[in-house]
MDTraj code that builds the backbone (N, CA, C; nanometers):
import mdtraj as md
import numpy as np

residues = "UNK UNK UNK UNK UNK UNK UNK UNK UNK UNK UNK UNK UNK UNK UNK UNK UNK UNK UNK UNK UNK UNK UNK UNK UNK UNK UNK UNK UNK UNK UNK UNK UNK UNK UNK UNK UNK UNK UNK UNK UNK UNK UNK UNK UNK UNK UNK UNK UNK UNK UNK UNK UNK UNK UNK UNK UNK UNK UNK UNK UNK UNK UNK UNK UNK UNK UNK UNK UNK UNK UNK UNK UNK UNK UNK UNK UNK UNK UNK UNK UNK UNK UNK UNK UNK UNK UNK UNK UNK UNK UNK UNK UNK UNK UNK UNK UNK UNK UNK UNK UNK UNK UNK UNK UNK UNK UNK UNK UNK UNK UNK UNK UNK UNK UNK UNK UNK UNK UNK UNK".split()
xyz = np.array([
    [0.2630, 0.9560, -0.9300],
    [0.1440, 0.8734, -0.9399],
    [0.0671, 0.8904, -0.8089],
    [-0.0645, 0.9361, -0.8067],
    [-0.1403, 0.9607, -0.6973],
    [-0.2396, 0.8782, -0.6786],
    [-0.3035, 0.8570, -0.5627],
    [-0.3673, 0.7239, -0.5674],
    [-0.5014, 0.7801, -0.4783],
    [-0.6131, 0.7761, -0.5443],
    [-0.7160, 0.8604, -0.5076],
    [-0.8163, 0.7741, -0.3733],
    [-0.8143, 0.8139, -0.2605],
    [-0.9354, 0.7267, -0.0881],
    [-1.0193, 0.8514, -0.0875],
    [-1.1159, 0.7940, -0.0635],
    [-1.2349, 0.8350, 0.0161],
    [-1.2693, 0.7574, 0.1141],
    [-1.2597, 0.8536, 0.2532],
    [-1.2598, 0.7776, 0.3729],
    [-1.4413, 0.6933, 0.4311],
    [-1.3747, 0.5892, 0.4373],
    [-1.5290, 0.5128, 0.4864],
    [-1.5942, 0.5958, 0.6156],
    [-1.5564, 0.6844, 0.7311],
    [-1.5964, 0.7277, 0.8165],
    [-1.6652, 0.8457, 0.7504],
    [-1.5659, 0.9590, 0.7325],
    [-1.6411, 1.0705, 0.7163],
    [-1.6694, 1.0913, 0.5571],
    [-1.6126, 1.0310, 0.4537],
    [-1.6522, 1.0531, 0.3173],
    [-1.5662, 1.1595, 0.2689],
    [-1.5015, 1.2322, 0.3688],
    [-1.3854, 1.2946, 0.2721],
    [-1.3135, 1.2029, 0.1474],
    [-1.2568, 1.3197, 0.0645],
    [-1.2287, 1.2531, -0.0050],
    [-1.0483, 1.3203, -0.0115],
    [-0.9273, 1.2491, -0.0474],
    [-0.7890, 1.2970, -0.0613],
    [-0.7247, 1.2337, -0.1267],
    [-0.5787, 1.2293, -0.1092],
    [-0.4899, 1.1900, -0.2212],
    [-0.3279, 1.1822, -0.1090],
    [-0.3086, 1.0131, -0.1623],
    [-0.1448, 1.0260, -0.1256],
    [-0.0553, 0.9908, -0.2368],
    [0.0430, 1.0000, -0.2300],
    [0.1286, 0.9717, -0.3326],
    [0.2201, 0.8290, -0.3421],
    [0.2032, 0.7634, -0.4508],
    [0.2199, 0.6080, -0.4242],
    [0.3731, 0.6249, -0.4293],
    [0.4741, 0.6888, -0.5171],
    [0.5874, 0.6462, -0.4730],
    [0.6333, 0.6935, -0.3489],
    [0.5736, 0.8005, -0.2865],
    [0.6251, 0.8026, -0.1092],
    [0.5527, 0.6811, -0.0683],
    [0.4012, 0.5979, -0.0609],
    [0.4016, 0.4862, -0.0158],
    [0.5176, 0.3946, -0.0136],
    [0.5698, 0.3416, -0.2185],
    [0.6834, 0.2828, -0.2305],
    [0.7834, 0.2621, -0.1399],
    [0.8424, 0.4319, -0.1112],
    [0.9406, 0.5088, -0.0515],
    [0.9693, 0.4612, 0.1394],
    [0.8262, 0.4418, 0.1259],
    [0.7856, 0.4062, 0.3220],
    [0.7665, 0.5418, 0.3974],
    [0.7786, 0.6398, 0.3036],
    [0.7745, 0.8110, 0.3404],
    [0.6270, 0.8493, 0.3752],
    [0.5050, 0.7615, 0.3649],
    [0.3724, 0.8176, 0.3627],
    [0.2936, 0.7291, 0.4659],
    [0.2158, 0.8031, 0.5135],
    [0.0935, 0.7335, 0.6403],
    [0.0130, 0.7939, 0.5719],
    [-0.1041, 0.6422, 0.6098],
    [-0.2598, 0.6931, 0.4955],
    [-0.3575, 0.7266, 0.6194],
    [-0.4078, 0.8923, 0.6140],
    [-0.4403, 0.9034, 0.7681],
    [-0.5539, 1.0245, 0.6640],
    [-0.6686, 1.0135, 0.6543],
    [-0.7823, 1.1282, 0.6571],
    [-0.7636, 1.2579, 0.7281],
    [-0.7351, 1.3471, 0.6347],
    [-0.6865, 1.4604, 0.6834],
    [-0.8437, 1.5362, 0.7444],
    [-0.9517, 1.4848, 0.7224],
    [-1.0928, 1.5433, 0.8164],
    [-1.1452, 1.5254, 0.9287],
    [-1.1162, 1.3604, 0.9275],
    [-1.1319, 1.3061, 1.0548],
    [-1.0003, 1.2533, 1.1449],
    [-0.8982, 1.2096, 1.0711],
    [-0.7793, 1.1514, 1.1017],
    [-0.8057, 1.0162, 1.1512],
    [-0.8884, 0.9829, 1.0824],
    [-0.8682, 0.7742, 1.0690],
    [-0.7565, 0.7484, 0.9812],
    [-0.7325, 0.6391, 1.0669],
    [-0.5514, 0.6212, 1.0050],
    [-0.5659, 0.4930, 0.9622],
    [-0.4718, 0.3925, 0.8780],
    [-0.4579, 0.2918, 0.8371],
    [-0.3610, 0.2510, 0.9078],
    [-0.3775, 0.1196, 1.0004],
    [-0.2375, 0.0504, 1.0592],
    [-0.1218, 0.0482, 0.9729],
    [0.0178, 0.0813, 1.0361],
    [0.1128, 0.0995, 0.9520],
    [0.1947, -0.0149, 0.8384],
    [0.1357, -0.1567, 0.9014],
    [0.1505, -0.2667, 0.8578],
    [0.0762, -0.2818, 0.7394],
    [-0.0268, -0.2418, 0.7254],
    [-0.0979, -0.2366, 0.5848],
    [-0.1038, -0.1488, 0.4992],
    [-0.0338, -0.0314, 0.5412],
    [0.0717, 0.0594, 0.4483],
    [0.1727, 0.0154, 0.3914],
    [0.2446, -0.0176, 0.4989],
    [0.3681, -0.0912, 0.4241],
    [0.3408, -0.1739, 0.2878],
    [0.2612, -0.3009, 0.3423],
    [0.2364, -0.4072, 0.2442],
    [0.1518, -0.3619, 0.1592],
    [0.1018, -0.2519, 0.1330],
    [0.0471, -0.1572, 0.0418],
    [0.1554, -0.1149, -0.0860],
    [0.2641, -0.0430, 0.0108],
    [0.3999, 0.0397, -0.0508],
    [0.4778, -0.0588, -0.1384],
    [0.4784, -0.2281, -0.0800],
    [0.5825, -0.3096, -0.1344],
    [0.5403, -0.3692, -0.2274],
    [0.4027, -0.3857, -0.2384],
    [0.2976, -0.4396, -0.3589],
    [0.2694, -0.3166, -0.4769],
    [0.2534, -0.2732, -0.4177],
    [0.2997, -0.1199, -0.5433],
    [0.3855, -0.0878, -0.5920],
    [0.5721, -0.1577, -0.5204],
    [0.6785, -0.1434, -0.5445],
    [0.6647, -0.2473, -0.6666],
    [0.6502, -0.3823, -0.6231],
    [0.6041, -0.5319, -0.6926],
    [0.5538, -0.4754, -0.8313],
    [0.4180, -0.4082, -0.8264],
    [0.3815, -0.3663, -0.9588],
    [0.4608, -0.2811, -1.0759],
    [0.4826, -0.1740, -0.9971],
    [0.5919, -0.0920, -1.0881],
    [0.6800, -0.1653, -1.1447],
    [0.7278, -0.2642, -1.0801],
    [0.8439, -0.3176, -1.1515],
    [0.7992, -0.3912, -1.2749],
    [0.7161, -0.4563, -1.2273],
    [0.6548, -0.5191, -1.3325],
    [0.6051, -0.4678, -1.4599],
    [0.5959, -0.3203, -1.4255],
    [0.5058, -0.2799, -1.5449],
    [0.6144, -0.1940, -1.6025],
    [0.7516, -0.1230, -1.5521],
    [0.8645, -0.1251, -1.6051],
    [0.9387, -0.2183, -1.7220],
    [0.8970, -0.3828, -1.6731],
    [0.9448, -0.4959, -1.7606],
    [0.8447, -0.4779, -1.8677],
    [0.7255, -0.4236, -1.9102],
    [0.6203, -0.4364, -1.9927],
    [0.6389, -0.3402, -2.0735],
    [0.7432, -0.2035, -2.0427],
    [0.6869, -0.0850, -2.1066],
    [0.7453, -0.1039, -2.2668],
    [0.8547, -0.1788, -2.2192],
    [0.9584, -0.1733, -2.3968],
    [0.8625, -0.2428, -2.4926],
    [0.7617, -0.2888, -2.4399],
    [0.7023, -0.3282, -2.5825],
    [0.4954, -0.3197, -2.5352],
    [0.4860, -0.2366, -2.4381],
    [0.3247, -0.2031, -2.4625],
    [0.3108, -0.0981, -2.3509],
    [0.2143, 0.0106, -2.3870],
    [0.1864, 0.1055, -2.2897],
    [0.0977, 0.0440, -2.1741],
    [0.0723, 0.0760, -2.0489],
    [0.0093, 0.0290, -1.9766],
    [-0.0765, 0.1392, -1.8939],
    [-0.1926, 0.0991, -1.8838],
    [-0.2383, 0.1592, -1.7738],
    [-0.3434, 0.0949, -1.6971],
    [-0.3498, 0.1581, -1.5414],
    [-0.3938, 0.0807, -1.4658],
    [-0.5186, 0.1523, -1.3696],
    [-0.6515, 0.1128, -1.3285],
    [-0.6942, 0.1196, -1.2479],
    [-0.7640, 0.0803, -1.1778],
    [-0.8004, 0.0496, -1.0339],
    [-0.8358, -0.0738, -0.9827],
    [-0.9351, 0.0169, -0.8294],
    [-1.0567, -0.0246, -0.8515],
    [-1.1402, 0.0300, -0.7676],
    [-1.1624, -0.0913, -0.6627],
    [-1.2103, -0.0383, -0.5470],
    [-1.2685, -0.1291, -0.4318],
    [-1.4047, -0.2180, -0.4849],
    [-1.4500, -0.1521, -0.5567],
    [-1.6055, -0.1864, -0.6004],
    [-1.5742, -0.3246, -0.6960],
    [-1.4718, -0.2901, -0.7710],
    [-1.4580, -0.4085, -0.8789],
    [-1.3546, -0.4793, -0.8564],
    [-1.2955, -0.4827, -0.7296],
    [-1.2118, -0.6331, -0.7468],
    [-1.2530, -0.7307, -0.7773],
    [-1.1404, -0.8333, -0.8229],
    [-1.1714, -0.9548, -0.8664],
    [-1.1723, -1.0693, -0.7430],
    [-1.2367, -1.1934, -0.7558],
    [-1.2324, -1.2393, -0.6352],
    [-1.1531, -1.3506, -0.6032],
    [-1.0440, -1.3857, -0.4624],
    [-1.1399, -1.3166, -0.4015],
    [-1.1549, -1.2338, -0.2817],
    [-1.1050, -1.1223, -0.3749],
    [-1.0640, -1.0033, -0.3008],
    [-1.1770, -0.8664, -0.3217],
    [-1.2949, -0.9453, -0.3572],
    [-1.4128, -0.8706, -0.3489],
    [-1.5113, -0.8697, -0.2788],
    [-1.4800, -0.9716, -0.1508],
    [-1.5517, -1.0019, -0.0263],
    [-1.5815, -0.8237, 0.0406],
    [-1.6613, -0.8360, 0.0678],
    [-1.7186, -0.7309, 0.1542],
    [-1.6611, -0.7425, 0.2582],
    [-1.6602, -0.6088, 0.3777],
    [-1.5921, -0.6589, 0.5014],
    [-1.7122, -0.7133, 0.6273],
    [-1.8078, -0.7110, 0.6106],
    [-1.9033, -0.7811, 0.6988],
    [-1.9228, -0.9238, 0.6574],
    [-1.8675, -0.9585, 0.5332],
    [-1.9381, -1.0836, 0.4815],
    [-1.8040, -1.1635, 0.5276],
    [-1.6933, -1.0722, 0.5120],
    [-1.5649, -1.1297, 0.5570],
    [-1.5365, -1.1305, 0.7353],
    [-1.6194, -1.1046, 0.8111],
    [-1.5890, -1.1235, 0.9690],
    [-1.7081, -1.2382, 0.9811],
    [-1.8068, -1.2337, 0.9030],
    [-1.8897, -1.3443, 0.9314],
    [-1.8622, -1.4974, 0.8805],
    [-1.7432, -1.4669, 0.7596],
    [-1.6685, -1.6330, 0.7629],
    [-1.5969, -1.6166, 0.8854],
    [-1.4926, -1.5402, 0.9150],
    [-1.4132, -1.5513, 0.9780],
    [-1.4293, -1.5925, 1.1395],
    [-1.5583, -1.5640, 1.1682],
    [-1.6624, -1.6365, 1.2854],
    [-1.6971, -1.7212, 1.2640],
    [-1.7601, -1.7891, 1.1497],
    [-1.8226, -1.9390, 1.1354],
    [-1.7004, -2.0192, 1.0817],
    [-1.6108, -1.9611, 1.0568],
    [-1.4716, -2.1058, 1.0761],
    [-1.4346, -2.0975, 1.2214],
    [-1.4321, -2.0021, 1.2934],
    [-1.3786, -2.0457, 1.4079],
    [-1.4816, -2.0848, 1.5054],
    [-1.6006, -2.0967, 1.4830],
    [-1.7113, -2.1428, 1.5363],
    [-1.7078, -2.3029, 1.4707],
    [-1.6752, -2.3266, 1.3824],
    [-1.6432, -2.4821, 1.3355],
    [-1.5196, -2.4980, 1.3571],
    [-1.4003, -2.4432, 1.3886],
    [-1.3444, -2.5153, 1.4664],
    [-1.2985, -2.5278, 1.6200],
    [-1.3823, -2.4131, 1.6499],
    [-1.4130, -2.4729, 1.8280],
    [-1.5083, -2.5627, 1.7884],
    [-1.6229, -2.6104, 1.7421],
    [-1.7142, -2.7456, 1.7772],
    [-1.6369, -2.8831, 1.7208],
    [-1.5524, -2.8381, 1.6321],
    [-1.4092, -2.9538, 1.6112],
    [-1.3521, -3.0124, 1.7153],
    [-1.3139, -2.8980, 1.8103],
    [-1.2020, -2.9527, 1.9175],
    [-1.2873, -2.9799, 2.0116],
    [-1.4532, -2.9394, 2.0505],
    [-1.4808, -3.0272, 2.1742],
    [-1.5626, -3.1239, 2.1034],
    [-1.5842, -3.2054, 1.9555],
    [-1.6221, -3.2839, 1.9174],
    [-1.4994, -3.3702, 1.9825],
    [-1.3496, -3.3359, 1.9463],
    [-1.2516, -3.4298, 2.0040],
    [-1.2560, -3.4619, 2.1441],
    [-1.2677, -3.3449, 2.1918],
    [-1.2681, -3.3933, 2.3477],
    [-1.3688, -3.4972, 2.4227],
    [-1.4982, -3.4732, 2.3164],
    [-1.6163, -3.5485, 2.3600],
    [-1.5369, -3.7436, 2.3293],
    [-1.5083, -3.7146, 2.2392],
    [-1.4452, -3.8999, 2.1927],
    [-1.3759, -3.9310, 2.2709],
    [-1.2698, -3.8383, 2.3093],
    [-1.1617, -3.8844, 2.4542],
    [-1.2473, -3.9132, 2.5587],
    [-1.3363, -3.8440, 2.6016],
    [-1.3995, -3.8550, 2.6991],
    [-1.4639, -3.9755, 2.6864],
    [-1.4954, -4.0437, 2.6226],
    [-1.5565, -4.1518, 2.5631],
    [-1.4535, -4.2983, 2.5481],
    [-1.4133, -4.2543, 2.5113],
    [-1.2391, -4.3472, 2.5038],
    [-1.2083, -4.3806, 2.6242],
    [-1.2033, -4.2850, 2.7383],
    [-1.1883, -4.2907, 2.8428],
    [-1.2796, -4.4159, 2.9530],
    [-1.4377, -4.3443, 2.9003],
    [-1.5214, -4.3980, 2.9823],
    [-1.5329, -4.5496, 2.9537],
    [-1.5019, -4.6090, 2.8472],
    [-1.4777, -4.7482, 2.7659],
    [-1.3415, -4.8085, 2.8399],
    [-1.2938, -4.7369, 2.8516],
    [-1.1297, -4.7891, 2.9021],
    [-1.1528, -4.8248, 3.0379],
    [-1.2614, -4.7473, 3.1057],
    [-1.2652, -4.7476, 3.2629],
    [-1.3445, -4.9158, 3.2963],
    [-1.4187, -4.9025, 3.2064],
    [-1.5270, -5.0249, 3.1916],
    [-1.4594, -5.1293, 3.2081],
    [-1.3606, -5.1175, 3.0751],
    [-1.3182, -5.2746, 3.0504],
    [-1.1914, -5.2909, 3.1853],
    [-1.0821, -5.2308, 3.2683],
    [-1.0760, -5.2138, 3.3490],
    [-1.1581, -5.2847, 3.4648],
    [-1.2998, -5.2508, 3.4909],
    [-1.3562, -5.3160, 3.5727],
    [-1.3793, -5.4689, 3.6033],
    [-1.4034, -5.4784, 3.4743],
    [-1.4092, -5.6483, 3.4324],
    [-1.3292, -5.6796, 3.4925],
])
top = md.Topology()
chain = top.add_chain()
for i, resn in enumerate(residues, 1):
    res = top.add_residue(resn, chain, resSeq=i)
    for name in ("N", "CA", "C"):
        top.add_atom(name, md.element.get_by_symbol(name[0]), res)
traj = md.Trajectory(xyz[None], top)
């Protein structure tokens, strides 16, 4: 079973083989440019592909299956774009840094109340 990339850099286009993914035998690396995929998301590539097979092993005794699943048409929501996905991933952590010095502002406040009554 071969599993068809075309690289986002240079647009080559190649082929690795999913049960060496399975296997842990394969690095997904553009043989034009040699952009590589961190090996961690190979893996969890290989073991989710392992996951499927099996599954579709349990299916075969009673229906043929076939499968194919493009970048373009995932379902969501795993059809986030990757710019649309660093720009949540900035405006949550931009809401929750103004979270934690919203807190700090109340302590600070808590504080300045505490100092007051103190004076009295």
């Amino acid at each position: 079973m071969m599993i068809d990339l075309s690289c986002q850099k240079c647009e080559a286009s190649f082929e690795v083989d999913a049960t060496d993914l399975i296997e842990g035998n394969e690095r997904i690396k553009c043989p034009n440019c040699d952009a590589k995929v961190p090996q961690n998301l190979v893996d969890d590539l290989g073991n989710s592909l392992g996951e499927v097979c099996k599954a579709i092993a349990a299916l075969r005794t009673k229906f043929q299956v076939s499968l194919a699943l493009e970048t373009d048409d995932l379902p969501p929501p795993y059809d986030v774009e990757e710019d649309e996905e660093e720009k949540e991933e900035s405006d949550d952590e931009a809401l929750l840094d103004s979270t934690d010095e919203d807190e700090e502002d109340e302590d600070a406040d808590e504080g300045d109340e505490d100092e007051g009554e103190e004076m009295r």
